[in-house]
LOVODO-121572 format. One record per residue: z, x, y of N, C-alpha, C, O in turn; chain; residue number from 1. Coordinates in steps of 0.05 Angstrom, whole numbers, plus 5000, padded with zeros to 4 digits. Layout:
N
nz	nx	ny	caz	cax	cay	cz	cx	cy	oz	ox	oy	ch	i
Z	X	Y	Z	X	Y	Z	X	Y	Z	X	Y	A	NUM
...
END
This chain:
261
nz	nx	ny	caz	cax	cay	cz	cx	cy	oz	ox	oy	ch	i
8298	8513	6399	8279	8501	6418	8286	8471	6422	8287	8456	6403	A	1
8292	8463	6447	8289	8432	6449	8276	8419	6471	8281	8423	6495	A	2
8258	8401	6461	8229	8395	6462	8242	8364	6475	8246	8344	6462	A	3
8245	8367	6502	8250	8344	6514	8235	8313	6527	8217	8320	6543	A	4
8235	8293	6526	8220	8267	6530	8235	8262	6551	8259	8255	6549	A	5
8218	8266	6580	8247	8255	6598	8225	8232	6612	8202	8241	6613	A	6
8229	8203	6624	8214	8190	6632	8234	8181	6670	8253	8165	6673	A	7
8230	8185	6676	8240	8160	6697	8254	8124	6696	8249	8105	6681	A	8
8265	8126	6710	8288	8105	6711	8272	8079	6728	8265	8085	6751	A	9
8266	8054	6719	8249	8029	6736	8256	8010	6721	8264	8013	6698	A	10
8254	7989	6732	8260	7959	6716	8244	7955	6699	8220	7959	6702	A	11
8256	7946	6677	8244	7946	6658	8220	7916	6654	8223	7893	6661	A	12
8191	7931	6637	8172	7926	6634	8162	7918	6601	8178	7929	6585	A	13
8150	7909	6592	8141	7915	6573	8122	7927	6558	8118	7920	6535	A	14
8110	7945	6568	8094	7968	6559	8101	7992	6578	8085	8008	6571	A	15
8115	8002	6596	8114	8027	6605	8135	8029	6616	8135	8042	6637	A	16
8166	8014	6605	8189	8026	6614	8206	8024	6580	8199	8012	6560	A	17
8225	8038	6584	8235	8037	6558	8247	8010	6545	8262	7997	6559	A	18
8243	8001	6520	8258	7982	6514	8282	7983	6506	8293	7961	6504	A	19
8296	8006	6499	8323	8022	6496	8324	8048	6513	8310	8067	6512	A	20
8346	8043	6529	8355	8060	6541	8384	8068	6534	8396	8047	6532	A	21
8402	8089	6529	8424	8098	6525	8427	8129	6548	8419	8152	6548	A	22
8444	8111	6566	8450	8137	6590	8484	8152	6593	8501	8136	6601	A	23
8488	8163	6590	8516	8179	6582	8530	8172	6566	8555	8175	6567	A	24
8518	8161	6550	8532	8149	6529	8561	8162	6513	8555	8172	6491	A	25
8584	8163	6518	8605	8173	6502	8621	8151	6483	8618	8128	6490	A	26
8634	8155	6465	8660	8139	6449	8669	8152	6433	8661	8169	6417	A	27
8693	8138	6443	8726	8146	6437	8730	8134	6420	8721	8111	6426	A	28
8744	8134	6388	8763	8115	6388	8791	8108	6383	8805	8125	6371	A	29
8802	8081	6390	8829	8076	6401	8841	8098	6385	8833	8103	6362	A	30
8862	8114	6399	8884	8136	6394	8880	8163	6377	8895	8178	6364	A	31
8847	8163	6387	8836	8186	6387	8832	8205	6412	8824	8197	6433	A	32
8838	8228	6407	8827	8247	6429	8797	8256	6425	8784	8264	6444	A	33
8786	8253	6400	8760	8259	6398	8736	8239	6409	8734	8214	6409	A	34
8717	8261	6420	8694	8248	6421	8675	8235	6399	8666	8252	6384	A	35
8668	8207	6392	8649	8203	6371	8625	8213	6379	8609	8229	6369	A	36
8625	8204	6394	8595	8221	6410	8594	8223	6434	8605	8204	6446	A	37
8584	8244	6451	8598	8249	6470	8572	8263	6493	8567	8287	6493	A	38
8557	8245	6511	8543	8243	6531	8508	8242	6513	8493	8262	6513	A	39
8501	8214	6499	8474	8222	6494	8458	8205	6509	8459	8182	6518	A	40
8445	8222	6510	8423	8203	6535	8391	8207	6518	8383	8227	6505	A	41
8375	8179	6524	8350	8173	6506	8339	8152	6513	8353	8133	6519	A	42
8311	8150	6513	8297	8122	6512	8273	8121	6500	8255	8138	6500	A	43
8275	8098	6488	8257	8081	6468	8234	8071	6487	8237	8063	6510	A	44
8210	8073	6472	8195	8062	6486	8176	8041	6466	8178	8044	6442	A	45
8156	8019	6477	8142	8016	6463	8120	8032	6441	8102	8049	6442	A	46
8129	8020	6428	8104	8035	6404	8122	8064	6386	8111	8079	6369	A	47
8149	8064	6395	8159	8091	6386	8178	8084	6363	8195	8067	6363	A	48
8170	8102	6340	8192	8096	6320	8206	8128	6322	8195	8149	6314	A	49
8229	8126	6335	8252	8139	6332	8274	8141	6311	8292	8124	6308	A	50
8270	8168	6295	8291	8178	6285	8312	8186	6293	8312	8204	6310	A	51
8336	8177	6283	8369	8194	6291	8379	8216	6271	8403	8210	6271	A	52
8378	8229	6262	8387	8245	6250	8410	8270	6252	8409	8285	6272	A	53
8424	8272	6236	8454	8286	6227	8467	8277	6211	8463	8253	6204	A	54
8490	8297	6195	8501	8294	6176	8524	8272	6178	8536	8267	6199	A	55
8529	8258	6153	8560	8244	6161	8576	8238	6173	8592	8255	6167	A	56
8585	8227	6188	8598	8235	6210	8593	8246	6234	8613	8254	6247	A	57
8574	8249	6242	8562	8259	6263	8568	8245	6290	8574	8257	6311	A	58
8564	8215	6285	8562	8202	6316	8533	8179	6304	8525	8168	6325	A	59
8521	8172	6286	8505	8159	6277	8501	8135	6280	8484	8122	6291	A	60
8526	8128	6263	8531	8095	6257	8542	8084	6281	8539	8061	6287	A	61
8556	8100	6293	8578	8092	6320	8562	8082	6334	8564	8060	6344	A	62
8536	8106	6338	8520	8095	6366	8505	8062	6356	8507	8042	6370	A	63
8491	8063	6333	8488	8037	6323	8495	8020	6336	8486	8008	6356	A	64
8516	8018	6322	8546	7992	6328	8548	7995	6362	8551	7972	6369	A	65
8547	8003	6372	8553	8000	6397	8524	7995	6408	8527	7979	6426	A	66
8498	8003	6406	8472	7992	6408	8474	7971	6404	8471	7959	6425	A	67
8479	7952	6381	8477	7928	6380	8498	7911	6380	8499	7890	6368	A	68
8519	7921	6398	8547	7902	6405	8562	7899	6388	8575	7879	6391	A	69
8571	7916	6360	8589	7911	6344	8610	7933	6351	8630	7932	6336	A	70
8610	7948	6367	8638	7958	6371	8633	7960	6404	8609	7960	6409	A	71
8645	7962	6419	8656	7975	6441	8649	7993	6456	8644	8012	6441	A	72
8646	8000	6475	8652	8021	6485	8658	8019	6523	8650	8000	6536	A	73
8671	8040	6533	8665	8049	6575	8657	8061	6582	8652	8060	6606	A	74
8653	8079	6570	8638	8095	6584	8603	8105	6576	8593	8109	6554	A	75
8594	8106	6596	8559	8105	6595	8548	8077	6589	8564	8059	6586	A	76
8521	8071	6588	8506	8054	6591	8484	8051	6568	8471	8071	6561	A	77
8481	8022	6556	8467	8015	6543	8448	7994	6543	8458	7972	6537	A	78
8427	7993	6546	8411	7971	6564	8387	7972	6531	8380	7992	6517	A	79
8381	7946	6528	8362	7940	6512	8339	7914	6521	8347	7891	6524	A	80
8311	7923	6525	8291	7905	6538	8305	7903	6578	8295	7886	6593	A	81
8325	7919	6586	8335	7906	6613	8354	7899	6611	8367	7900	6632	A	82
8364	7891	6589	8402	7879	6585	8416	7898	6578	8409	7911	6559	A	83
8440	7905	6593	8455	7920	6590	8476	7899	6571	8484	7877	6579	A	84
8485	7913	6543	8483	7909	6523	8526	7895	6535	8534	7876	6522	A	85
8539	7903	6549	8559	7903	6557	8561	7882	6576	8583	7871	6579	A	86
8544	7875	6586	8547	7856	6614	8533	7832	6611	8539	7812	6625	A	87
8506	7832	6586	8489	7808	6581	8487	7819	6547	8470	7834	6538	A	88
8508	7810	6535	8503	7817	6507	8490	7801	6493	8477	7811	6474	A	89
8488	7772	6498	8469	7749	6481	8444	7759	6490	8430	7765	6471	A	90
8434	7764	6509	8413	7766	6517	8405	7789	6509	8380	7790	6512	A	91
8413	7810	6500	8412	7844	6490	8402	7837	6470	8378	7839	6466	A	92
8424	7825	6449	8420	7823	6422	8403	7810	6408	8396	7812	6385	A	93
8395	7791	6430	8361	7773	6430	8347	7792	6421	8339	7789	6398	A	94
8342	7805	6429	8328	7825	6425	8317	7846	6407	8296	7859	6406	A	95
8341	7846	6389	8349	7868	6373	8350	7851	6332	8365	7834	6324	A	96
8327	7867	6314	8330	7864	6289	8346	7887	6279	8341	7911	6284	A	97
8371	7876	6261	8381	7894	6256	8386	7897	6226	8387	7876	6215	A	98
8389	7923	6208	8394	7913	6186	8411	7943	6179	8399	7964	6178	A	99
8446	7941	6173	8459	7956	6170	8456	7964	6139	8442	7954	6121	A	100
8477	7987	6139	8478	8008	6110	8500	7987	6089	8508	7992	6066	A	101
8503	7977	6097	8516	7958	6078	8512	7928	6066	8529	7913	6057	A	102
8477	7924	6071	8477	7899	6062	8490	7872	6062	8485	7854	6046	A	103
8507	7873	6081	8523	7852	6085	8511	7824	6093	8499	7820	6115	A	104
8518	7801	6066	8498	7774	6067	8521	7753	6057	8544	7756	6048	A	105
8505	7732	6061	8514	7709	6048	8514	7702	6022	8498	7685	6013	A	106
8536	7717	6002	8521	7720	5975	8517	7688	5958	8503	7687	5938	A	107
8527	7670	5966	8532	7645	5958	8508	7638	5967	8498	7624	5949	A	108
8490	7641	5989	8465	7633	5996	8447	7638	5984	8447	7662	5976	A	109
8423	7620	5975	8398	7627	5964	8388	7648	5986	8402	7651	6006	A	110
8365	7664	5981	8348	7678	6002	8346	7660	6020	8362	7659	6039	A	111
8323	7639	6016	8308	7629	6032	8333	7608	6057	8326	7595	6078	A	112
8358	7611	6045	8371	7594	6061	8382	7616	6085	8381	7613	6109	A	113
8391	7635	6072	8405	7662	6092	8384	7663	6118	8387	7658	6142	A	114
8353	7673	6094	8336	7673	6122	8332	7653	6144	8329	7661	6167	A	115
8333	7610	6134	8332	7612	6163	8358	7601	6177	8363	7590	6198	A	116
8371	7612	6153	8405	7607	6173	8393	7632	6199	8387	7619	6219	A	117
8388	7660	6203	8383	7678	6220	8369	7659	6232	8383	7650	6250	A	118
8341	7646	6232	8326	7644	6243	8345	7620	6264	8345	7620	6289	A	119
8358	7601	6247	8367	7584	6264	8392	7602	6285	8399	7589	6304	A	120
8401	7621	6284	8417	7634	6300	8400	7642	6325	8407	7642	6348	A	121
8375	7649	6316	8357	7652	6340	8337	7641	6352	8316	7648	6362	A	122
8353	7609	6345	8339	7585	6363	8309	7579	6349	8295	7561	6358	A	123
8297	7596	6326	8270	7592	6323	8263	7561	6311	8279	7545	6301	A	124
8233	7558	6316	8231	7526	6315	8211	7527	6281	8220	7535	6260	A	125
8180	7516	6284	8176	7516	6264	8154	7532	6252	8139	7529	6232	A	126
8157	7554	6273	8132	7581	6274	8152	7602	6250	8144	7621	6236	A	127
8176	7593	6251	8201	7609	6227	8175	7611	6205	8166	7632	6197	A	128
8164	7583	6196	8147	7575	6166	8135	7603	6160	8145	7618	6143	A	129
8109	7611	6176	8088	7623	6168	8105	7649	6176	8094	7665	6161	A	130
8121	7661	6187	8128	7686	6179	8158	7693	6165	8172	7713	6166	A	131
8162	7664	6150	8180	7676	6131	8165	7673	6099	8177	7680	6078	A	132
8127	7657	6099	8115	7663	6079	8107	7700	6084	8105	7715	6065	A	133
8104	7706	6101	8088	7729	6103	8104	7758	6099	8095	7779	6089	A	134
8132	7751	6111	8158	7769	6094	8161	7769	6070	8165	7791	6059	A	135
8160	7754	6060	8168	7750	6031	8142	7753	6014	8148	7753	5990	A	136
8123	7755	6017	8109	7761	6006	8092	7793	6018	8070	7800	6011	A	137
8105	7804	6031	8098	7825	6048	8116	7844	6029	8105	7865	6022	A	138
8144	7838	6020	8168	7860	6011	8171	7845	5979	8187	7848	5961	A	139
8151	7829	5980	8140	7818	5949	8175	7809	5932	8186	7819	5913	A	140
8182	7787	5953	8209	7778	5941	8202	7742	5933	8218	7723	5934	A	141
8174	7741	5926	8168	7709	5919	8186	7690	5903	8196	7668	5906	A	142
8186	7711	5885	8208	7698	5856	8233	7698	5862	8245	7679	5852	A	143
8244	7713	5874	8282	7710	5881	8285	7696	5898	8308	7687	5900	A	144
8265	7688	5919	8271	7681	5943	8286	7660	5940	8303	7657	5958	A	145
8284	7638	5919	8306	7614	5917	8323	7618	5897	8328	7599	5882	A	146
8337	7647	5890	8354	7646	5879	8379	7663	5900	8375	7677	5919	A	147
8398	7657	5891	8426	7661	5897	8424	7694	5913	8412	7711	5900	A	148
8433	7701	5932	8433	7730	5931	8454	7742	5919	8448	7765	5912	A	149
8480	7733	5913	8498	7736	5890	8489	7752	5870	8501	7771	5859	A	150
8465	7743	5863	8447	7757	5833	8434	7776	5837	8427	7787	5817	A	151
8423	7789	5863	8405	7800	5879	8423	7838	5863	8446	7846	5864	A	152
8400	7848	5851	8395	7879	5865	8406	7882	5883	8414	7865	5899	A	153
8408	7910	5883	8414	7935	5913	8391	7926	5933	8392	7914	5954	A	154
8365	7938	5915	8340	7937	5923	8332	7905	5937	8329	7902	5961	A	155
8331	7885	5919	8330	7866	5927	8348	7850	5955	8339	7834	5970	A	156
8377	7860	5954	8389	7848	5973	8380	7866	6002	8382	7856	6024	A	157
8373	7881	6000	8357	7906	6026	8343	7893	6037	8343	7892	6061	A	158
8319	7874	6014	8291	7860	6018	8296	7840	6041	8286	7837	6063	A	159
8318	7826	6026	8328	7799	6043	8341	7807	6076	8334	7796	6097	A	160
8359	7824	6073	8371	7836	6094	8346	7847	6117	8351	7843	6141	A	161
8326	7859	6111	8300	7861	6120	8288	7840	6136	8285	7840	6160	A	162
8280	7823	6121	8260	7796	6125	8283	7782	6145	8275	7768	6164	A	163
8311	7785	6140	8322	7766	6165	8319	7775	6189	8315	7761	6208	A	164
8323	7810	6191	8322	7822	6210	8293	7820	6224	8287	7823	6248	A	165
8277	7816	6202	8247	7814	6229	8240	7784	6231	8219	7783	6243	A	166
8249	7758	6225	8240	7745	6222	8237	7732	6245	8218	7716	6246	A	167
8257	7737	6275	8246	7734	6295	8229	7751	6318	8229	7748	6343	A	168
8215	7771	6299	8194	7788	6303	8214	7804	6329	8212	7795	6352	A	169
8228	7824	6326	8247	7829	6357	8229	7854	6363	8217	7869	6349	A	170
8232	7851	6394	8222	7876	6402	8239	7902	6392	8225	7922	6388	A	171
8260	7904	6388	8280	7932	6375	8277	7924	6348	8278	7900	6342	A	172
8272	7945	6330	8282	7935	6305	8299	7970	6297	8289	7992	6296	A	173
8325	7961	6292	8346	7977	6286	8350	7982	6259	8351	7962	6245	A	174
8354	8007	6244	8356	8015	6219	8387	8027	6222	8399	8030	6244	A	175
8400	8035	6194	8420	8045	6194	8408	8057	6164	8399	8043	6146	A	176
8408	8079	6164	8408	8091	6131	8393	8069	6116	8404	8057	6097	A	177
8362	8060	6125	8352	8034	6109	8336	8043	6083	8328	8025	6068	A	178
8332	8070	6077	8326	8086	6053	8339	8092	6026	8329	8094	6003	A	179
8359	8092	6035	8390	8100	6010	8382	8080	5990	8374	8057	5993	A	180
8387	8100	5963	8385	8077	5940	8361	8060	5933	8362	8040	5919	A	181
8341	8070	5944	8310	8043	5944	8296	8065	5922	8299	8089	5918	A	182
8284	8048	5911	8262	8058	5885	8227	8076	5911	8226	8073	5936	A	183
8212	8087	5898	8192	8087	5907	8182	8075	5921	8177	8084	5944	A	184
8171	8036	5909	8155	8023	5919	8166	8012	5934	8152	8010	5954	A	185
8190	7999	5937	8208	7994	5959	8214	8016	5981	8221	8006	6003	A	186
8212	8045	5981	8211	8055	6014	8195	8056	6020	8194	8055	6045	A	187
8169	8056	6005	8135	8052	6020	8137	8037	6027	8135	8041	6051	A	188
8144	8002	6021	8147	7976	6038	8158	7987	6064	8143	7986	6083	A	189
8184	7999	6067	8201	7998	6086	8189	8015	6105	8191	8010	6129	A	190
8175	8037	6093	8168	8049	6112	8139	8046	6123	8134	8061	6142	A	191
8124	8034	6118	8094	8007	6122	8115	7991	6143	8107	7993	6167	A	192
8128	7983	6141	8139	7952	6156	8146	7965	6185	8148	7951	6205	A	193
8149	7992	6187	8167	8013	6207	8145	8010	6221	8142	7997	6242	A	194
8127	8025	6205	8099	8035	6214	8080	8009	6235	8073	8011	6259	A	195
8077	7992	6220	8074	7958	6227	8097	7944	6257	8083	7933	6274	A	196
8105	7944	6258	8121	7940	6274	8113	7951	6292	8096	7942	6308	A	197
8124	7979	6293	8118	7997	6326	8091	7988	6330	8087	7981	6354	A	198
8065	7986	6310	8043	7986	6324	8035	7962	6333	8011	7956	6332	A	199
8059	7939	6347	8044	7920	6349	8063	7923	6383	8059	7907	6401	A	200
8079	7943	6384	8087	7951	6415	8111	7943	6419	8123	7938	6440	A	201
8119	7942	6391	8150	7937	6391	8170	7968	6380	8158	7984	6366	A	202
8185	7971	6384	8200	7996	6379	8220	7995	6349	8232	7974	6343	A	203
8221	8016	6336	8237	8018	6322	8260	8041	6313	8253	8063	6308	A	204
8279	8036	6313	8307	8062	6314	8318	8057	6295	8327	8035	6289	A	205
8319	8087	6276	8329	8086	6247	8348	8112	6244	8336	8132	6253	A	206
8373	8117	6233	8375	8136	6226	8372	8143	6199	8368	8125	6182	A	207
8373	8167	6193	8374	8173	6168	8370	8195	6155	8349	8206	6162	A	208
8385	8208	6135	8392	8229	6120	8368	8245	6107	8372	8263	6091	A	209
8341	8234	6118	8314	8235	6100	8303	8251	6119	8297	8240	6140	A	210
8299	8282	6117	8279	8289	6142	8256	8289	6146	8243	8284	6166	A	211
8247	8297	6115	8219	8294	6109	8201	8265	6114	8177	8264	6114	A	212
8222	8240	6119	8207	8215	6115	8208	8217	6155	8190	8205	6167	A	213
8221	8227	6166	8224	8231	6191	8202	8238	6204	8188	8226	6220	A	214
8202	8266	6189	8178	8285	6201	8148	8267	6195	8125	8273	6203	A	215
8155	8247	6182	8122	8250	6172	8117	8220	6185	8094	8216	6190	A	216
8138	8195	6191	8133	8172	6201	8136	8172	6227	8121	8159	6242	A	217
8156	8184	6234	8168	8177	6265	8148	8191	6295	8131	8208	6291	A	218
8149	8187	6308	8135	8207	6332	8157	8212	6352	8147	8217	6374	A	219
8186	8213	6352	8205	8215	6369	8233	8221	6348	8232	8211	6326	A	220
8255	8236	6355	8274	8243	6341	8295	8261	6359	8290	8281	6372	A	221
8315	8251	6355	8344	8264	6367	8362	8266	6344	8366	8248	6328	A	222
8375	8293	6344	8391	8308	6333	8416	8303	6340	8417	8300	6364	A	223
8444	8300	6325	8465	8294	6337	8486	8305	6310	8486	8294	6288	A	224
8502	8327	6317	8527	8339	6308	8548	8337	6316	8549	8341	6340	A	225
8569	8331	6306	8597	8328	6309	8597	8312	6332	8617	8316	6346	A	226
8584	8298	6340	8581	8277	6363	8567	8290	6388	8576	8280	6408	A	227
8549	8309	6392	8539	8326	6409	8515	8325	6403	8505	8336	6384	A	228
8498	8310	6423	8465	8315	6416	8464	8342	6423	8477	8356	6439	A	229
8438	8348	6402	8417	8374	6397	8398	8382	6413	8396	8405	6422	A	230
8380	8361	6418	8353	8358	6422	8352	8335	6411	8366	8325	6394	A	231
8322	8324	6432	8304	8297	6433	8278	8314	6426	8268	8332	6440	A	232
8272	8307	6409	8248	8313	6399	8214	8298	6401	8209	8274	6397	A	233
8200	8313	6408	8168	8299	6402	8163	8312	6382	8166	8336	6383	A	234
8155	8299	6359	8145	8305	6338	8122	8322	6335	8120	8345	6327	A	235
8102	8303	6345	8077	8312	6344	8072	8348	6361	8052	8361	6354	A	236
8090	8359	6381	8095	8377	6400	8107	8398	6382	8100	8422	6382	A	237
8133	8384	6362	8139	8407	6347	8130	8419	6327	8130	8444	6326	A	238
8121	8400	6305	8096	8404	6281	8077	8424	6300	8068	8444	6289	A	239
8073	8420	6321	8051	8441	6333	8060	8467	6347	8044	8483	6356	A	240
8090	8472	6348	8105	8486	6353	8112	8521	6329	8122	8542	6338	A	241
8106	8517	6312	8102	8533	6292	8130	8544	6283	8134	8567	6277	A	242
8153	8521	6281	8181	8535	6274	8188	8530	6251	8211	8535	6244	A	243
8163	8515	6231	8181	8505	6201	8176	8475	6201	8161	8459	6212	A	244
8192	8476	6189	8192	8448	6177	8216	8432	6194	8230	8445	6210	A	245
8219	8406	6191	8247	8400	6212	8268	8402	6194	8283	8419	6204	A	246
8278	8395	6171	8296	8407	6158	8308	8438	6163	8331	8444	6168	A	247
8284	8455	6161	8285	8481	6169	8303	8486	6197	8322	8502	6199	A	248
8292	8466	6222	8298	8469	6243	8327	8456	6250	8344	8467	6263	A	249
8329	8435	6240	8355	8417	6234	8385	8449	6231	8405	8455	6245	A	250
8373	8460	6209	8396	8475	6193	8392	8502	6206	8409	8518	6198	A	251
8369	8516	6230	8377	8539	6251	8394	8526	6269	8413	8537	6279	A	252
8385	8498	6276	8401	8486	6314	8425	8485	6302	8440	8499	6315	A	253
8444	8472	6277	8462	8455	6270	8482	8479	6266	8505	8477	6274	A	254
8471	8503	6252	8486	8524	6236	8497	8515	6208	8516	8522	6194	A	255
8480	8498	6204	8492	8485	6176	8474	8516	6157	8458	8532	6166	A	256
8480	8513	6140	8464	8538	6113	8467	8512	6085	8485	8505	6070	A	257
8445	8506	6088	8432	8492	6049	8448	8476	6043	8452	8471	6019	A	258
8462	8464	6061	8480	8443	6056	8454	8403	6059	8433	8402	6072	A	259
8463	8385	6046	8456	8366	6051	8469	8348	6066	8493	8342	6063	A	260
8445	8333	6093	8466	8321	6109	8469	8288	6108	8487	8277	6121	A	261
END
């Protein structure tokens, strides 16, 4: 079954046009004949936390990276808030909190300096103060925050990588696998902050290997195998659909059998 969200095409708005749009989206890459992913089309809207979901290699991270201007692509279209991510990329990426699967920081930097090195990348003035107290004491990083991230946890360097990514409150806030490796009380943060976010009419897009945290936070989700979307999913439509569980449904559409993806 696939349970389609199709909206119409208008200039974009801030409450009733998408704030992510991705329209034929394909990539290649260099001196490949393969598709990484190969025609997905989707839009974000306010208030929606969207799941990506598939196994390894799927087409996951690619689309990411190319969502938020770190790789490339020609063919199809990527527009975030109205900027097409290719033609007005400062202005796209304005836009966009991001926080990739690899924690990648300034490890020589204290926290509190990384964060408003970000902030100063995004021009913020001195409204940075009160919501980089309210991050940090939100993902409860009080005590490290002036130390080195060098010294930092898995867990802890996530925290920081986090707090930079929202600290200029973006309307997109982009996940990559932001679950992997977190203790308990650390994915309840993460996934509170998800939850928080969308409801203030900002959007959030995560993938991730977790279906159950999918099924139970998100209200929107697309499927993507060997670089071939599945289905765009409404959550709330399929839970009421009576086919299982989404794991269940993941592993009839995919043909995968009890494998982990």
């Amino acid at each position: 079954m696939d349970i389609n969200v199709n909206k119409t095409e208008d200039n974009f708005t801030c409450n009733t046009q998408p704030i992510v749009k991705i329209k034929d989206f394909v990539k290649v890459y260099d001196g490949s004949n393969v598709r990484a992913v190969n025609g997905l089309n989707l839009e974000v809207m306010p208030g929606d936390i969207y799941g990506f979901i598939g196994r390894n290699g799927a087409g996951k991270s690619t689309t990411i990276k190319c969502l938020t201007g770190q790789l490339p692509f020609v063919d199809g279209e990527i527009t975030v808030c109205g900027h097409d991510i290719n033609k007005e990329p400062i202005a796209a990426k304005q836009c966009i909190g991001f926080v990739s699967d690899d924690h990648a920081v300034y490890e020589k930097m204290t926290g509190r300096q990384y964060v408003n090195f970000i902030a100063d990348v995004f021009g913020m003035g001195s409204e940075r103060n009160e919501r980089i107290d309210r991050l940090k004491k939100q993902f409860s990083i009080e005590d490290a925050f002036d130390k080195y991230i060098g010294s930092y946890s898995h867990g802890m360097k996530q925290k920081i990588c986090l707090i930079a990514s929202l600290v200029h409150e973006p309307p997109v806030w982009v996940l990559d696998e932001p679950l992997t490796g977190l203790d308990v009380v650390m994915m309840h943060q993460v996934k509170q902050a998800m939850i928080s976010h969308a409801a203030k009419g900002n959007a959030v897009f995560f993938s991730s290997h977790n279906l159950d945290v999918v099924e139970r936070i998100c209200n929107k989700a697309v499927i993507i195998h060997h670089g071939n979307p599945m289905g765009i999913l409404d959550i709330a439509e399929f839970k009421n659909s009576n086919q299982g569980t989404l794991e269940e449904y993941f592993f009839a559409l995919t043909g995968e059998n009890d494998e982990t993806i």
